[in-house]
C-alpha positions in Angstrom: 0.0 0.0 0.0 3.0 2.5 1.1 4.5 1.8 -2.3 1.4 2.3 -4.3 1.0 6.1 -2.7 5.0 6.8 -3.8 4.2 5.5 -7.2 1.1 7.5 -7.9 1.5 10.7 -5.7 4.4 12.9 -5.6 4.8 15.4 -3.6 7.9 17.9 -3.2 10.1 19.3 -0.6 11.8 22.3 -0.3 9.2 24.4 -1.8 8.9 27.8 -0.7 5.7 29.4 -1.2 5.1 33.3 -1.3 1.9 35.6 -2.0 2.7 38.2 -4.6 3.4 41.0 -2.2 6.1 38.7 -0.7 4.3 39.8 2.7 3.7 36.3 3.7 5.1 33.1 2.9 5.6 29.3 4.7 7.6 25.9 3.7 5.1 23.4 3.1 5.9 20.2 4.1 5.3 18.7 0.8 4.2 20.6 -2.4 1.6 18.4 -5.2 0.3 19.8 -8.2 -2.2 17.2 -9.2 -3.9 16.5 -12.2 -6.7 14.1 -11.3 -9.3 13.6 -8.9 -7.6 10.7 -7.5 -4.6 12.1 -6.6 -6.3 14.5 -4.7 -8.1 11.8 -3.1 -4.9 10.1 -2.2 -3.1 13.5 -1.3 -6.1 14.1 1.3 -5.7 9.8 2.5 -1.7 10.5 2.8 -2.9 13.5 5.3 -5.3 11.6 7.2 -2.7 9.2 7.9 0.3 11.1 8.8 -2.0 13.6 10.8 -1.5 16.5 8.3 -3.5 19.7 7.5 -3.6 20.2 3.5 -3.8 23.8 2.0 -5.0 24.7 -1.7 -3.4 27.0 -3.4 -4.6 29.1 -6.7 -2.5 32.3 -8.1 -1.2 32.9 -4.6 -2.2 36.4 -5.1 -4.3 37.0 -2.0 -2.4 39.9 0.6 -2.8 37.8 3.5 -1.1 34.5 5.0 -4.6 32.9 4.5 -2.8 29.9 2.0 0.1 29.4 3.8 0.8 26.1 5.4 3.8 24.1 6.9 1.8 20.7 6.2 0.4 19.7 2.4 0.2 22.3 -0.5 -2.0 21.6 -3.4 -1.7 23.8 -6.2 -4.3 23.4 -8.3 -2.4 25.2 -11.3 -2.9 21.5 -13.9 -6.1 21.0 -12.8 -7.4 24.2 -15.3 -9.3 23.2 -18.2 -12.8 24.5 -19.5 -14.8 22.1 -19.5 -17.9 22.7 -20.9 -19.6 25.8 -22.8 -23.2 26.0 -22.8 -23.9 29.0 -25.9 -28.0 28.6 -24.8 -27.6 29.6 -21.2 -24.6 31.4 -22.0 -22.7 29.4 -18.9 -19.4 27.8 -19.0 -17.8 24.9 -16.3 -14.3 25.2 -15.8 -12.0 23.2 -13.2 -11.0 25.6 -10.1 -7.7 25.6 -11.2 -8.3 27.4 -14.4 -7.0 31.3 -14.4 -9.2 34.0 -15.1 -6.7 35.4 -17.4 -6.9 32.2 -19.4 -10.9 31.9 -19.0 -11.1 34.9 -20.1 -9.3 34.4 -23.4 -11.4 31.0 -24.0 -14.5 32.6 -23.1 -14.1 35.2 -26.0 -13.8 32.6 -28.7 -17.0 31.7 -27.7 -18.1 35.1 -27.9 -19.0 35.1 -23.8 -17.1 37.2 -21.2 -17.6 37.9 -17.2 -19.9 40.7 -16.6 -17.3 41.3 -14.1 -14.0 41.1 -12.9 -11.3 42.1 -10.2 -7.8 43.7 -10.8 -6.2 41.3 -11.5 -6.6 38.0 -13.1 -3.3 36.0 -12.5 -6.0 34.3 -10.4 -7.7 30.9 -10.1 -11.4 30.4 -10.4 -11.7 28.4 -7.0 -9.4 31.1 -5.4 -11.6 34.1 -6.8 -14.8 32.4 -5.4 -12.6 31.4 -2.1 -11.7 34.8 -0.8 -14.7 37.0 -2.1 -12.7 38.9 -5.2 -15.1 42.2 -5.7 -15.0 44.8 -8.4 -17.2 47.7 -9.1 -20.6 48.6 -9.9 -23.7 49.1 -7.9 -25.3 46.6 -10.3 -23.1 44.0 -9.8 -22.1 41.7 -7.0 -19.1 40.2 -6.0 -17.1 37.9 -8.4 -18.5 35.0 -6.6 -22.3 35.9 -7.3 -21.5 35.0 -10.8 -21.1 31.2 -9.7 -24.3 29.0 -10.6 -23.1 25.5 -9.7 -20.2 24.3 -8.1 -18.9 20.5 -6.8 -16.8 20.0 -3.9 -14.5 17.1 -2.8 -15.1 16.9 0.8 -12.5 15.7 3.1 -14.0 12.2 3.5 -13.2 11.7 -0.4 -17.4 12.2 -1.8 -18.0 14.9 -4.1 -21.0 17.2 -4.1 -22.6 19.1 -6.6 -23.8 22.2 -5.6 -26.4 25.2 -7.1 -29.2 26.6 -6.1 -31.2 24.0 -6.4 -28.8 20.9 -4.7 -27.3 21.3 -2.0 -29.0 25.0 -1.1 -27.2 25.5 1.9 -23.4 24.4 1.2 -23.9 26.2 -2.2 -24.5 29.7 -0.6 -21.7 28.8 2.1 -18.8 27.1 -0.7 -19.3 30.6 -2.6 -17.6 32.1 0.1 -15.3 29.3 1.0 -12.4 30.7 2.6 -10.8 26.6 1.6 -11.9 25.1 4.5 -14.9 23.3 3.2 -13.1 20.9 0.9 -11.6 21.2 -2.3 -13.1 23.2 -5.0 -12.9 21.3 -8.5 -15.6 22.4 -10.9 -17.0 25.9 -11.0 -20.0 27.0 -13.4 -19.9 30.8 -13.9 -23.0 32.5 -15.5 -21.7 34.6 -18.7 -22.6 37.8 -20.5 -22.5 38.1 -24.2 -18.3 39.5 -25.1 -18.4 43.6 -24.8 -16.1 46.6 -25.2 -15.9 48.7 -21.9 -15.4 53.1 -22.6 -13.3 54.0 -19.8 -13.5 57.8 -18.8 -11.0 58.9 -16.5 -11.3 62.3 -15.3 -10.4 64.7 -12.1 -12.9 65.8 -9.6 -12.3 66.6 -5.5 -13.3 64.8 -2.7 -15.8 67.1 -2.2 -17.6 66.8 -5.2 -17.8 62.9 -5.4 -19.0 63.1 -1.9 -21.9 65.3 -2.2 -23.3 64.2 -5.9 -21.9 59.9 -5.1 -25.8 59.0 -6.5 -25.6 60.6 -9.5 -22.0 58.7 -10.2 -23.8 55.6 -9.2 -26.3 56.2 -12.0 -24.3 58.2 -14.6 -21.7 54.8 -14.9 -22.6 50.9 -14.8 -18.7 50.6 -13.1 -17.9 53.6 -11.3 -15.0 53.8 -9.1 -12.6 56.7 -7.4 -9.6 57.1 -6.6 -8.6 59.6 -3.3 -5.5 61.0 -3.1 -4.4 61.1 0.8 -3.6 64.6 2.4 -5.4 66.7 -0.7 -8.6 67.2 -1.9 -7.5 65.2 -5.2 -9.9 62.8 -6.7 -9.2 60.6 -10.2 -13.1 59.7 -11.2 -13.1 56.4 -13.3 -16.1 55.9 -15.1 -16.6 52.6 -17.2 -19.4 51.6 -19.4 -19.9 49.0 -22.0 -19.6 50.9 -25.7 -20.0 49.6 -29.7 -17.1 52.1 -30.6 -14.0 50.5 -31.9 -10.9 50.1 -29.4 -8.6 53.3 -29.0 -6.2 54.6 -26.3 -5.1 57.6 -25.0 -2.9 56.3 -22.0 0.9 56.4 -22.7 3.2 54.0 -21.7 5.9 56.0 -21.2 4.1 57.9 -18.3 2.1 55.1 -16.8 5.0 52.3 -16.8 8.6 54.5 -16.6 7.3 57.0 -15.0 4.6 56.1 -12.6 6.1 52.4 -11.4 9.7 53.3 -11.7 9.7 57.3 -10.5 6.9 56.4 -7.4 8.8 53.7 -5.8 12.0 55.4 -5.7 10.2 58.6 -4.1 8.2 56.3 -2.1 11.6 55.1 -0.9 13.0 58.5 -0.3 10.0 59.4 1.5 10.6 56.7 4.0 13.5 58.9 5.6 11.6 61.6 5.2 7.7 61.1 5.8 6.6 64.2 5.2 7.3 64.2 1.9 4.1 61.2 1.2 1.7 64.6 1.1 4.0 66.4 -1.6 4.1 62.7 -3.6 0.7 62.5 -3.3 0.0 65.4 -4.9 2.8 65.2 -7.5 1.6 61.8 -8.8 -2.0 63.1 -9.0 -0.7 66.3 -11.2 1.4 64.2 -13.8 -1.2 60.9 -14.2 -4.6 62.0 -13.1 -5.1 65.5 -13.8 -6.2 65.2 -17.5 -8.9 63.4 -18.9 -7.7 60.0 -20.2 -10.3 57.7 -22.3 -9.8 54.0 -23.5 -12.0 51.6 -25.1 -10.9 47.7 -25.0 -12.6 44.4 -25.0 -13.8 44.3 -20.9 -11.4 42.1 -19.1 -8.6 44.3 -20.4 -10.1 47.1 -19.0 -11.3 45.5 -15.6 -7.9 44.4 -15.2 -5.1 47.1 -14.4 -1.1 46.9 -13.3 -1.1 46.7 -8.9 2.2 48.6 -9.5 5.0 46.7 -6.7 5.1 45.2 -3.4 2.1 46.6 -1.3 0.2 46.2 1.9 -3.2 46.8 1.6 -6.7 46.7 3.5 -9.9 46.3 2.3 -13.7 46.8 4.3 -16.9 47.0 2.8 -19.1 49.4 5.1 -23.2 49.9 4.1 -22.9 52.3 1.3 -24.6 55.2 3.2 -21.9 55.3 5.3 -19.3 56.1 2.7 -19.1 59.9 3.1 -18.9 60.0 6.4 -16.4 57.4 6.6 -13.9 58.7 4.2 -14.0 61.9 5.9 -13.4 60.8 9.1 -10.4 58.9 7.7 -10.0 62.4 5.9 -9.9 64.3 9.2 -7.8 61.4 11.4 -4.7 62.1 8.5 -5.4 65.9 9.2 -5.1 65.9 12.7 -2.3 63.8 12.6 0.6 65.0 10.9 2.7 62.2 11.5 0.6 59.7 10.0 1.2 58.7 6.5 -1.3 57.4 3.7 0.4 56.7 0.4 -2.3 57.1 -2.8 -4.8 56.0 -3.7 -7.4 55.4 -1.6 -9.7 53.5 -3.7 -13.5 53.4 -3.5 -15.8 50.8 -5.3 -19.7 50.0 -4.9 -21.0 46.8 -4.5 -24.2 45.2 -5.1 -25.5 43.3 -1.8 -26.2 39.4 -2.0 -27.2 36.3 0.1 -23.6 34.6 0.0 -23.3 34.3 3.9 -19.5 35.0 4.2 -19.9 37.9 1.4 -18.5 41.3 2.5 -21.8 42.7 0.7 -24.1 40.5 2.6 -27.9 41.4 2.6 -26.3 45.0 1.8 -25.0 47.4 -0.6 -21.3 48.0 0.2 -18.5 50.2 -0.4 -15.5 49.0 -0.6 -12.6 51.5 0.7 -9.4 50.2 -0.3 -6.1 51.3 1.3 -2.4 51.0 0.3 1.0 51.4 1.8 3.8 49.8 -1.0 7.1 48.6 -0.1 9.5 50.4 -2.3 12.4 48.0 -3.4 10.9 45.5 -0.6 11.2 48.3 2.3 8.8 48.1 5.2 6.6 51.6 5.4 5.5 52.4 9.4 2.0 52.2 8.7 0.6 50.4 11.8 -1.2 54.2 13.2 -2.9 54.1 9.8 -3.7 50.8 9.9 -5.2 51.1 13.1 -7.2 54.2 12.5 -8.5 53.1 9.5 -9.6 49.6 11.1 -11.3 51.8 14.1 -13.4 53.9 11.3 -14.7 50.9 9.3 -15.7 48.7 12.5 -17.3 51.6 13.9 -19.1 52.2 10.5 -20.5 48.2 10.8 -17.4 47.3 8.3 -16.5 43.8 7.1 -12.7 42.9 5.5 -12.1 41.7 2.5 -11.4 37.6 3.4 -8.1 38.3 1.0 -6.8 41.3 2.2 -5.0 41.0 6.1 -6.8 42.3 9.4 -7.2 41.8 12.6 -10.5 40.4 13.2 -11.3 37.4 15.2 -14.1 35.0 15.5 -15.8 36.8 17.5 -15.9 40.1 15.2 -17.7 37.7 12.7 -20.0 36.4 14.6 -21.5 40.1 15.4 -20.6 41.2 11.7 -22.1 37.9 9.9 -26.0 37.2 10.5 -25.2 33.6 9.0 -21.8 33.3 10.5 -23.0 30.2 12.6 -24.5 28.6 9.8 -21.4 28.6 7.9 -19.5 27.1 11.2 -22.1 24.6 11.6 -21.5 23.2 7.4 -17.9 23.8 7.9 -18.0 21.2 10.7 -20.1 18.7 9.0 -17.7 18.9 6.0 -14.6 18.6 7.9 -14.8 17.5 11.2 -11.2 17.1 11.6 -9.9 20.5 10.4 -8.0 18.9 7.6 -8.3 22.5 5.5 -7.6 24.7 8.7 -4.5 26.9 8.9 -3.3 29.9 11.4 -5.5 32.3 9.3 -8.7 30.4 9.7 -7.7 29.5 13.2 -8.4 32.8 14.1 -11.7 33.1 11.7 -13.0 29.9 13.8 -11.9 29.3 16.9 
């Protein structure tokens, strides 16, 4: 029997795994990419008997230590081909270790794309769906509303299917996974027919965007801004779908040479002198956002943009009546104290609410308010004052973090900000009793 595991399943040592950021990383124990079913099934057996936790692992992109593991590491990266199209319903099944960036490719031969996307989509379709990915636009929910059907391998080896109609309850909780229901190997997405997006980028203030947010929310299907810490600076992006034909008026030379390579060296200058974050701030916002800058590209190019380098970022969704009010008390909080930095941008995006019951956006509309401190050339930024502040104003708002993104909330936080938080404990439990899929990160979520 020993043999017959070493012959079918191999798993590697020595494998260091890292998020993108490079903010968090561990050594599993033993690495596997599989490429079947039953090799997962024997990965999961090899666990059980050695008394091993496993962790799955998609584009590793998530800015939080919630895939790390010293135990088992499955990445799911051969596991990624579509598997069926459906042109009538306009719905496509993939295997969770597809990336977007491929799906998104495939899906346009078809003449089918997403209706929406995040930033980025180096990302796998179980991971999306795991960790809550979100976009913008008041009409649209998060990335994982898009999911019709999924089917899980559960830690006992069966595999459910799961929509709407089987499996009700584990469907709305496996949208939301967090990996610690099993492991994700089919996802059906619902499609749109393939469109062109017109993106409008134009400057505004704070101000402004504040007092007229409900007539952006109507005037633009995917509306998003950007705010420019310690100014009044606001870069409006609006994005709506379009029949013209594509065209750019973004130059590389200023985005790329000038706005990666320029920022992180003054970012890094900055860090010997802070007080010269406000002066950057507004210096980045004169020579990239001040103009008006329009492109038109099939949609995932446009949902998709460069995260720049090395970062640490937060991410709440608060009820989107609280978003003025919020953002100028984070406003006001940088004001009154001068030795707290923010590096731009402070980004904002409106979500539609939903019934997944670990979604950010559950049973409400959200806003998302996004915040950033980079590392230039991999240098730490203080940035725990800002941190802290900016926690304080989005629990005190009824906030919820982004599952991705790092925080510092503990079970109990979730069970006062989730309604359904005890439901998904109760699934969680029934689907793996032993805490095969548990980590630190979900430790702390659970326990």
């Amino acid at each position: 029997l020993a043999l017959g595991f070493l012959v079918q399943v191999h798993g590697q040592g020595g494998v260091k795994f890292q998020n993108w950021a490079k903010t968090y990383g561990s050594s599993p124990e033993l690495y596997f990419q599989p490429t079947s079913v039953e090799e997962i099934r024997e990965i999961l057996d090899m666990a059980r008997q050695r008394n091993k936790r496993v962790k799955m692992v998609g584009g590793g992109h998530s800015p939080s230590d919630i895939a790390c593991t010293d135990d088992f590491m499955i990445q799911m990266g051969k596991m990624n081909r579509v598997l069926k199209v459906d042109k009538e319903k306009q719905q496509v099944t993939v295997e969770g270790g597809i990336f977007l960036s491929d799906l998104n490719i495939e899906l346009s031969k078809h003449g089918l794309a997403l209706a929406n996307l995040g930033a980025v989509s180096e990302v796998s379709a179980a991971g999306v769906i795991g960790t809550g990915t979100h976009n913008t636009g008041i009409k649209h929910g998060i990335l994982p509303t898009q999911v019709v059907a999924l089917t899980l391998l559960t830690a006992s080896g069966d595999i459910l299917e799961c929509s709407e109609s089987i499996n009700a309850d584990i469907f709305q909780a496996a949208r939301l996974h967090l990996g610690c229901l099993g492991v994700v190997l089919t996802v059906t997405f619902q499609c749109v027919p393939q469109f062109h997006l017109h993106e409008v980028v134009f400057p505004s203030t704070l101000t402004e965007v504040l007092d007229h947010l409900d007539d952006h929310l109507k005037r633009s299907q995917y509306f998003r801004f950007l705010w420019f810490p310690h100014s009044e600076n606001v870069s409006v992006i609006y994005q709506d779908p379009t029949n013209k034909p594509p065209s750019s008026s973004a130059s590389w030379l200023w985005d790329y040479a000038i706005g990666y390579y320029l920022l992180e060296f003054l970012l890094w200058i900055s860090t010997f002198v802070p007080s010269l974050v406000c002066w950057i701030n507004r210096f980045f916002f004169w020579l990239l956002f001040s103009s008006r800058v329009e492109n038109i590209a099939i949609s995932y190019k446009i949902f998709n943009y460069e995260c720049r380098f090395k970062q640490h970022v937060q991410d709440w969704a608060i009820p989107i009546e609280k978003t003025k009010e919020a953002l100028l008390e984070l406003k006001a909080a940088l004001e009154n104290n001068p030795k707290m930095v923010a590096h731009y941008p402070v980004e904002v995006r409106f979500v539609r609410g939903d019934e997944i019951w670990l979604s950010p956006c559950f049973q409400r509309d959200s806003c998302y308010m996004n915040i950033i401190m980079y590392r230039p050339y991999g240098k730490n930024v203080p940035r725990l004052n800002y941190w802290l502040t900016y926690e304080g104003i989005m629990k005190k708002h009824g906030g919820r973090p982004h599952w991705a993104k790092a925080h510092s909330c503990t079970r109990k936080d979730f069970e006062k900000m989730y309604p359904a938080f005890s439901k998904f404990c109760s699934i969680r439990e029934k689907l793996d009793p032993a805490g095969i899929f548990l980590n630190s990160y979900l430790e702390k979520v659970f326990y």
